[in-house]
Each structure stands twice: as structure tokens, then as C-alpha cells.
N, CA, C and O atoms as CSV, one atom per row, in Angstrom:
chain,resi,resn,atom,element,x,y,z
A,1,UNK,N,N,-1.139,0.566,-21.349
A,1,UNK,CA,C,-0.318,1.564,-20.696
A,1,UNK,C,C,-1.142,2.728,-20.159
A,1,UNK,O,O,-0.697,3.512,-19.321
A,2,UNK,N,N,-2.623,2.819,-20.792
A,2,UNK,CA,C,-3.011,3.876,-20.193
A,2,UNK,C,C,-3.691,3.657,-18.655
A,2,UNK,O,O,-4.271,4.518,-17.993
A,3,UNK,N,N,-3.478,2.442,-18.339
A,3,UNK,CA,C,-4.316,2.078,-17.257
A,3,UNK,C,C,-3.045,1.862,-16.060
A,3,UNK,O,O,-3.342,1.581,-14.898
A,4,UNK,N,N,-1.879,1.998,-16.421
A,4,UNK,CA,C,-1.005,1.897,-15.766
A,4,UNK,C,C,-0.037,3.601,-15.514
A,4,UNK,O,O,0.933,3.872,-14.807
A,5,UNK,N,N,-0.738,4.306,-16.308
A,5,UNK,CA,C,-0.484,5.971,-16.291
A,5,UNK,C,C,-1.414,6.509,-15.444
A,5,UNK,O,O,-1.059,7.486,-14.785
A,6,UNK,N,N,-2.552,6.079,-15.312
A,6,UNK,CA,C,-3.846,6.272,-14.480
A,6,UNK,C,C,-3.583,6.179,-12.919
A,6,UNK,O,O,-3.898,6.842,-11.931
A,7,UNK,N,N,-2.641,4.704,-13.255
A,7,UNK,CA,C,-2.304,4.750,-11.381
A,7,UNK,C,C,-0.850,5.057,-11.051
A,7,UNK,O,O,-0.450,4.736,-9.932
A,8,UNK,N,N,-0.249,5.482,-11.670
A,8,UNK,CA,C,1.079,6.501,-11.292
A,8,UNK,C,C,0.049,7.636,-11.086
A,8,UNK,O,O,-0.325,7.819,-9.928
A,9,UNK,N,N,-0.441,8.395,-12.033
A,9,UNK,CA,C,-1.304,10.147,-11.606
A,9,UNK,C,C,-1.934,9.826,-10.194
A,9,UNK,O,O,-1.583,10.506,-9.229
A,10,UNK,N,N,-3.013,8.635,-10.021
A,10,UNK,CA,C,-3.560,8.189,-8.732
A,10,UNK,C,C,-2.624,8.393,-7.566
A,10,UNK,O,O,-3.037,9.060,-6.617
A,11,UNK,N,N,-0.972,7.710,-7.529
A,11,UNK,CA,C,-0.583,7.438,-6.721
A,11,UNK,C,C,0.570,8.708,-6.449
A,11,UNK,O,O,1.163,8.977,-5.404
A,12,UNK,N,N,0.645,9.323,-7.690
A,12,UNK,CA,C,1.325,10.897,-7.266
A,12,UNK,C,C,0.188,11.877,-6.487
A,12,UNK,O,O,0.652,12.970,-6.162
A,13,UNK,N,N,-1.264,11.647,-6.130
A,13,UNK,CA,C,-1.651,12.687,-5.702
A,13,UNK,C,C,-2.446,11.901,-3.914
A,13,UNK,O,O,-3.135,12.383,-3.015
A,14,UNK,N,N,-1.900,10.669,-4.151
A,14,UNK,CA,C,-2.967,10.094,-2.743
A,14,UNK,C,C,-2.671,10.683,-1.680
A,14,UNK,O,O,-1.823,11.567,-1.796
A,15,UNK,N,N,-3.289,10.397,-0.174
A,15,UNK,CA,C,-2.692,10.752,0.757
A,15,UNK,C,C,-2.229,9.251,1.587
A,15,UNK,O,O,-1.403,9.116,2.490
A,16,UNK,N,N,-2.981,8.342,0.999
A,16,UNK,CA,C,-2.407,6.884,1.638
A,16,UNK,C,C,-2.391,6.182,0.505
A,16,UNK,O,O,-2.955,6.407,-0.566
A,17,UNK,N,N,-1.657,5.267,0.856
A,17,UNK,CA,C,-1.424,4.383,-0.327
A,17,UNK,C,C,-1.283,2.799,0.139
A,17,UNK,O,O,-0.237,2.660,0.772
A,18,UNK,N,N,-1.838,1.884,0.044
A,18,UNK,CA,C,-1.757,0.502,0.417
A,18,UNK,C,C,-1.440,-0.598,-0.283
A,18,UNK,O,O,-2.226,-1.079,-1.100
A,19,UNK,N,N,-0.257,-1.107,-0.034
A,19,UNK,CA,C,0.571,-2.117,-0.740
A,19,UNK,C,C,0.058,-3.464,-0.498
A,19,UNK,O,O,0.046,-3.632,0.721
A,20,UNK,N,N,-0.316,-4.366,-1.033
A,20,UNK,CA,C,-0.846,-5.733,-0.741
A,20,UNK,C,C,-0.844,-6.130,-1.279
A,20,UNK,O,O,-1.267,-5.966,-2.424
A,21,UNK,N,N,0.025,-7.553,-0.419
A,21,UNK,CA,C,0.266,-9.024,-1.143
A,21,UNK,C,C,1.720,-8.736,-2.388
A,21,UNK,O,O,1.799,-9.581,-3.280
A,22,UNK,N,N,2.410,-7.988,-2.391
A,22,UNK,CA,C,2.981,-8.414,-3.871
A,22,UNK,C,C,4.797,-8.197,-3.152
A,22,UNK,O,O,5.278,-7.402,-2.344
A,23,UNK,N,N,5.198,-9.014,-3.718
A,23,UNK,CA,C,6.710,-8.890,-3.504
A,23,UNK,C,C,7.551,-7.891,-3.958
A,23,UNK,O,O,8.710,-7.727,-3.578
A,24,UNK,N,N,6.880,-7.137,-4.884
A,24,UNK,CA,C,6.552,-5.296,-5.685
A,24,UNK,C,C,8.476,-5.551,-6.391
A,24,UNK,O,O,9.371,-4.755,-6.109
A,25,UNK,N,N,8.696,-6.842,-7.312
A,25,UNK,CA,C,9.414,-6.571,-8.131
A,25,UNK,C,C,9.258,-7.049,-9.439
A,25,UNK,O,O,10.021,-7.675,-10.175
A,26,UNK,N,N,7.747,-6.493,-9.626
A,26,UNK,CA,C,7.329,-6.631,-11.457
A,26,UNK,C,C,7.318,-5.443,-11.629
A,26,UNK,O,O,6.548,-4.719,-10.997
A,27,UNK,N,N,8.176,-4.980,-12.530
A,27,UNK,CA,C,8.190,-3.283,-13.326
A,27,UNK,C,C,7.126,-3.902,-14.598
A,27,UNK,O,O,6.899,-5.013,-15.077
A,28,UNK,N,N,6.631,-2.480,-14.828
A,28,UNK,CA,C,6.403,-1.197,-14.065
A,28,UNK,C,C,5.846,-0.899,-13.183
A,28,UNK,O,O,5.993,0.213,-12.675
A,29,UNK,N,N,4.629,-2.247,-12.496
A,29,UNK,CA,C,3.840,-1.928,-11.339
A,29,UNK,C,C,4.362,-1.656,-10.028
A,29,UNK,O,O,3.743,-1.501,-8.976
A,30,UNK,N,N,5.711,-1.618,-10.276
A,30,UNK,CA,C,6.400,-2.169,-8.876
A,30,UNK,C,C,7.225,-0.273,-8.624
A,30,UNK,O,O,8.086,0.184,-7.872
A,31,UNK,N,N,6.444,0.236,-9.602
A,31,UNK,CA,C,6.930,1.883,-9.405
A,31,UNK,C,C,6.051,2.893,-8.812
A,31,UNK,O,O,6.398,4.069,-8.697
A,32,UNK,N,N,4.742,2.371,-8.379
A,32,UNK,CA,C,3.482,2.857,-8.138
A,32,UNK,C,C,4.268,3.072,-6.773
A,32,UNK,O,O,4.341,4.294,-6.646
A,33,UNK,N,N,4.887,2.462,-5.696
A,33,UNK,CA,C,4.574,3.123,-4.665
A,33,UNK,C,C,5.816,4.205,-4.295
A,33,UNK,O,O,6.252,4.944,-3.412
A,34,UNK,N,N,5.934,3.947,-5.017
A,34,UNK,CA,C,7.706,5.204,-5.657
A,34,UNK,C,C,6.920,6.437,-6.130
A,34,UNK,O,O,7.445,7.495,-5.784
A,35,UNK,N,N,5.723,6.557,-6.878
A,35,UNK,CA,C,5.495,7.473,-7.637
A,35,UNK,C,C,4.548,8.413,-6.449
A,35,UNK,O,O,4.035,9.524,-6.577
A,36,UNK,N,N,4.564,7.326,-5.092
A,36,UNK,CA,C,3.663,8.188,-4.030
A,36,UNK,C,C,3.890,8.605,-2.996
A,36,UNK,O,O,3.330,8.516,-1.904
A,37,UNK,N,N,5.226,9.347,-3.544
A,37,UNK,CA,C,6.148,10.196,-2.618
A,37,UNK,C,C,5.761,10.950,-1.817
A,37,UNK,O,O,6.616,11.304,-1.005
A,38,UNK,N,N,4.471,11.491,-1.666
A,38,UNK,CA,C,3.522,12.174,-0.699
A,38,UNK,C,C,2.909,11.250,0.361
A,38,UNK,O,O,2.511,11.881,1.340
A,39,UNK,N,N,2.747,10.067,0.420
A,39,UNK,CA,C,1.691,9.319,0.812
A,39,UNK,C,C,1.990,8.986,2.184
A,39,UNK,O,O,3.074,9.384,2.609
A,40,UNK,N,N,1.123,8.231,3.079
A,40,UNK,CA,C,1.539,7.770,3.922
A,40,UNK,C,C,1.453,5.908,3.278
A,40,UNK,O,O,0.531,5.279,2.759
A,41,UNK,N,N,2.615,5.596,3.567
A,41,UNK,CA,C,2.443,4.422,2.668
A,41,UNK,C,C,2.258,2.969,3.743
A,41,UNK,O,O,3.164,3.029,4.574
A,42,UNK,N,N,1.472,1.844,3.948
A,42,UNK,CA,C,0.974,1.014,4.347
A,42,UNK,C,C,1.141,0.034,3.265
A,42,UNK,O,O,0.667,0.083,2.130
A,43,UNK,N,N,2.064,-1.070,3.919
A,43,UNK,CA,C,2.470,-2.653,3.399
A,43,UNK,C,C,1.984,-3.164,3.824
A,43,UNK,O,O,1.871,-2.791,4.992
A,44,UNK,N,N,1.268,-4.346,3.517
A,44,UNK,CA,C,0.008,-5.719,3.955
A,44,UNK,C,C,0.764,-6.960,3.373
A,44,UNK,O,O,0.479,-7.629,2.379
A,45,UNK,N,N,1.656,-7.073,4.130
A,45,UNK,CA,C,2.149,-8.905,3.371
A,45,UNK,C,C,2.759,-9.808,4.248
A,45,UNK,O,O,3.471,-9.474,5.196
A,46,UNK,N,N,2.549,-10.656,4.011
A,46,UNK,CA,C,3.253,-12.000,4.932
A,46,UNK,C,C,4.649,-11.857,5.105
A,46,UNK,O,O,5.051,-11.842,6.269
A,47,UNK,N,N,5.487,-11.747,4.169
A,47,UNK,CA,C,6.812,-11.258,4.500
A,47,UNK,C,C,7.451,-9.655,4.548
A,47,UNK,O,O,6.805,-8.750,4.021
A,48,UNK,N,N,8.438,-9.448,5.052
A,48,UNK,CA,C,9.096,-8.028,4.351
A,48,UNK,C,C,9.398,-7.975,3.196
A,48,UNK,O,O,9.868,-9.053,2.830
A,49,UNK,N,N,9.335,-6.782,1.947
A,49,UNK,CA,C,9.544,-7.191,0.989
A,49,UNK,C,C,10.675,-5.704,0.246
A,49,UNK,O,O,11.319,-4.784,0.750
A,50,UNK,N,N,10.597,-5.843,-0.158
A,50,UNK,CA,C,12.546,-4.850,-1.007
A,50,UNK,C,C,11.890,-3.516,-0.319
A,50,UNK,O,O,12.546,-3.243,0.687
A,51,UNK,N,N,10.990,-2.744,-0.492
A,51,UNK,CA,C,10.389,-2.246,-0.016
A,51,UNK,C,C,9.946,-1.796,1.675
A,51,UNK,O,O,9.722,-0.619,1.956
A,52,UNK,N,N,9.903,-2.369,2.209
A,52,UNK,CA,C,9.455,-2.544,3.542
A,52,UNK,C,C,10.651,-1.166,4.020
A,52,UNK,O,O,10.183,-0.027,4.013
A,53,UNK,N,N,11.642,-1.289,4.280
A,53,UNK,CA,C,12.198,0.035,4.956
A,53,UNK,C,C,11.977,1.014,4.525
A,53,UNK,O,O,12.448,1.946,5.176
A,54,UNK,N,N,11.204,1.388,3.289
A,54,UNK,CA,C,10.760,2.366,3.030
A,54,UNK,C,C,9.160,2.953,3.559
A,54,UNK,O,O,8.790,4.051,3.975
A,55,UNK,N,N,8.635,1.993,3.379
A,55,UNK,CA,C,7.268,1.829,3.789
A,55,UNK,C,C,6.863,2.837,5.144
A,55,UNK,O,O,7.856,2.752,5.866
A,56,UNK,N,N,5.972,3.647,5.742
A,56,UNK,CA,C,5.662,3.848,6.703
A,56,UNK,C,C,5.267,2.811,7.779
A,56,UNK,O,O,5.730,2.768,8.918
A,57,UNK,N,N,4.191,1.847,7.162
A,57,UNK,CA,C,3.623,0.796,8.018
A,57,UNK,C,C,3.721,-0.313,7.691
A,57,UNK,O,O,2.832,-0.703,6.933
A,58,UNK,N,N,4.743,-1.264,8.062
A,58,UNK,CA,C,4.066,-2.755,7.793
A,58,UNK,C,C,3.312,-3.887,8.182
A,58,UNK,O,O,4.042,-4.836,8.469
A,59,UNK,N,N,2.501,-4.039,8.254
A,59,UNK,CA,C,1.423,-4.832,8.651
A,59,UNK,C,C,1.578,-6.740,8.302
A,59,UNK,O,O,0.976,-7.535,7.581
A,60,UNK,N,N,2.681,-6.814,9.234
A,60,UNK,CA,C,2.617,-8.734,8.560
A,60,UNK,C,C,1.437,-9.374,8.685
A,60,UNK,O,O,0.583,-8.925,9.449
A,61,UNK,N,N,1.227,-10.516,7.949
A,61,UNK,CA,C,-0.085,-11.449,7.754
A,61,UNK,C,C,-0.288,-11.105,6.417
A,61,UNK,O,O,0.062,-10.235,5.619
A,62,UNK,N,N,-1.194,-12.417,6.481
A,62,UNK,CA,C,-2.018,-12.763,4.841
A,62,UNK,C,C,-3.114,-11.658,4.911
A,62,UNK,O,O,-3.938,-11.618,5.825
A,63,UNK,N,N,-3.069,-10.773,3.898
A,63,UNK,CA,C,-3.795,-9.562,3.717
A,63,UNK,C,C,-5.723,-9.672,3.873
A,63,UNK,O,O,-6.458,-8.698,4.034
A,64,UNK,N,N,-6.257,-11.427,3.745
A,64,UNK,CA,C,-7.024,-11.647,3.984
A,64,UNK,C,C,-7.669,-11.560,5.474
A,64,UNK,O,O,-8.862,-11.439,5.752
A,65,UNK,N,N,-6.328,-11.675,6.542
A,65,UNK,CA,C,-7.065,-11.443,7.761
A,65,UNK,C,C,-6.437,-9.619,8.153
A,65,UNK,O,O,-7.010,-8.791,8.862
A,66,UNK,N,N,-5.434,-9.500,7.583
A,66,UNK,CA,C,-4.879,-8.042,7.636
A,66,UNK,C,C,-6.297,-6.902,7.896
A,66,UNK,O,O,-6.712,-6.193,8.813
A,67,UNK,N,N,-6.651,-7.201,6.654
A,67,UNK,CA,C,-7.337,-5.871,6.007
A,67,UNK,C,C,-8.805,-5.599,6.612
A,67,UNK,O,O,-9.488,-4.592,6.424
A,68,UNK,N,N,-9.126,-6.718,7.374
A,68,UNK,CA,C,-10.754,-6.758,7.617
A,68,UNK,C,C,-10.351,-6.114,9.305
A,68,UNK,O,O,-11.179,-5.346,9.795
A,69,UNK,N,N,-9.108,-6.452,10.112
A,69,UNK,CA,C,-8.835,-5.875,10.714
A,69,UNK,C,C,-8.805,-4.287,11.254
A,69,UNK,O,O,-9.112,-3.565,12.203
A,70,UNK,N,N,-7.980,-4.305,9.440
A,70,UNK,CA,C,-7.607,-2.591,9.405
A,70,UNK,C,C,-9.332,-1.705,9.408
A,70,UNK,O,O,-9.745,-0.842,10.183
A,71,UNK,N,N,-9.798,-2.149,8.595
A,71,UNK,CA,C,-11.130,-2.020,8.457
A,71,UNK,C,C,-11.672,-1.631,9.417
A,71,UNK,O,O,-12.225,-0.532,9.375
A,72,UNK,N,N,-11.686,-2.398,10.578
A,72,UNK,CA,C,-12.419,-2.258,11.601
A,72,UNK,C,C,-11.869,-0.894,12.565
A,72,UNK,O,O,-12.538,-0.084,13.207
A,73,UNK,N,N,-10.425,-1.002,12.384
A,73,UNK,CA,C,-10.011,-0.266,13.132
A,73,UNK,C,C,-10.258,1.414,12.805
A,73,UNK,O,O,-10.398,2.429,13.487
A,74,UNK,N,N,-10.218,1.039,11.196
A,74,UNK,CA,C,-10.431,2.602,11.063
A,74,UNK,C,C,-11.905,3.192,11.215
A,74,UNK,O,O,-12.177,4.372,11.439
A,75,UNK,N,N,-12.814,2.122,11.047
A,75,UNK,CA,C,-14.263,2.470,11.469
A,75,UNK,C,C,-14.117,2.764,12.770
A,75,UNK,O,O,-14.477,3.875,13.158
A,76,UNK,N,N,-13.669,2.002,13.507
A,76,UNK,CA,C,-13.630,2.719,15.332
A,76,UNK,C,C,-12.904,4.464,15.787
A,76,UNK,O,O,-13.070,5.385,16.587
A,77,UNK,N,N,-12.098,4.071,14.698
A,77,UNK,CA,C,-11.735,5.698,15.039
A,77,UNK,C,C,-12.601,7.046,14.603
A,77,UNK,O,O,-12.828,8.000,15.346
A,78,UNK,N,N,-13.011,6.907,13.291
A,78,UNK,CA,C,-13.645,7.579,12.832
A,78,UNK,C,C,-14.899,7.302,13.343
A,78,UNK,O,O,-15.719,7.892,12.640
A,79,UNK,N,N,-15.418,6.712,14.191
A,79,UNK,CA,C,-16.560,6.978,15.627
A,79,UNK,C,C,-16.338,7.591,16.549
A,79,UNK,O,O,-17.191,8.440,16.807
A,80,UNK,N,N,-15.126,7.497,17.504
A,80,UNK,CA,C,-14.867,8.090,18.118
A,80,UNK,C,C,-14.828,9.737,18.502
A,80,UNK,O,O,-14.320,10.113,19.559
């Protein structure tokens, strides 16, 4: 439990927060992106999931080609 208190405090103070891969209805993990009511929040999953209208961004695809994407993209900006 203390490793799961660690990322509620984590996810009450982020400024982004990135959801991937999970259908986010195993409690208690499935409260982390609830607890990051500040965040800008980013979903990475193949489907929509309970979640998703809440979400800021959803990003469909298998998070394996998702993320190397996102990756890139945010390196290009932060060049710019």
C-alpha cells in the first residue's frame, strides 16, 4: 500500500498524466487518474475505456506504436 500511496501523492501533484493500455477498472489503481485532478490527462489505448470522456486526450492504438510517436513529437516541439 505504500507504493500505491506514492502514486496517488505523484498523481495529485503532476502536470500530465498518461494512461496506458489498461481498461482502468482494477481498484485501487484505477483511482490514480481521479486523484490527478490538476493534470492534463492523456489516454494511450486501443479502445475507449470508462474513462475516455473524461480524459483530455485520447490517443487510439496499441501504446507500442502510440508512444514512440508521441515521443517524437514532443522532441520536435521542444526544438522548435
Amino acid at each position: 500500500m505504500e507504493n500505491l500511496q506514492r502514486a496517488f501523492d505523484a498523481a495529485e501533484s503532476c502536470d500530465v498524466l498518461l494512461i496506458v493500455g489498461t481498461s482502468n477498472v482494477v481498484y485501487p489503481a484505477a483511482w490514480i487518474p481521479i486523484k490527478a485532478h490538476r493534470a492534463f490527462l492523456v489516454e494511450v489505448n486501443p479502445q475507449p475505456s470508462e474513462l475516455t470522456p473524461s480524459m483530455d486526450v485520447h490517443l487510439a492504438g496499441p501504446s507500442g506504436e502510440v508512444l514512440p510517436r508521441l515521443v517524437e513529437a514532443v522532441r520536435h516541439l521542444k526544438a522548435t
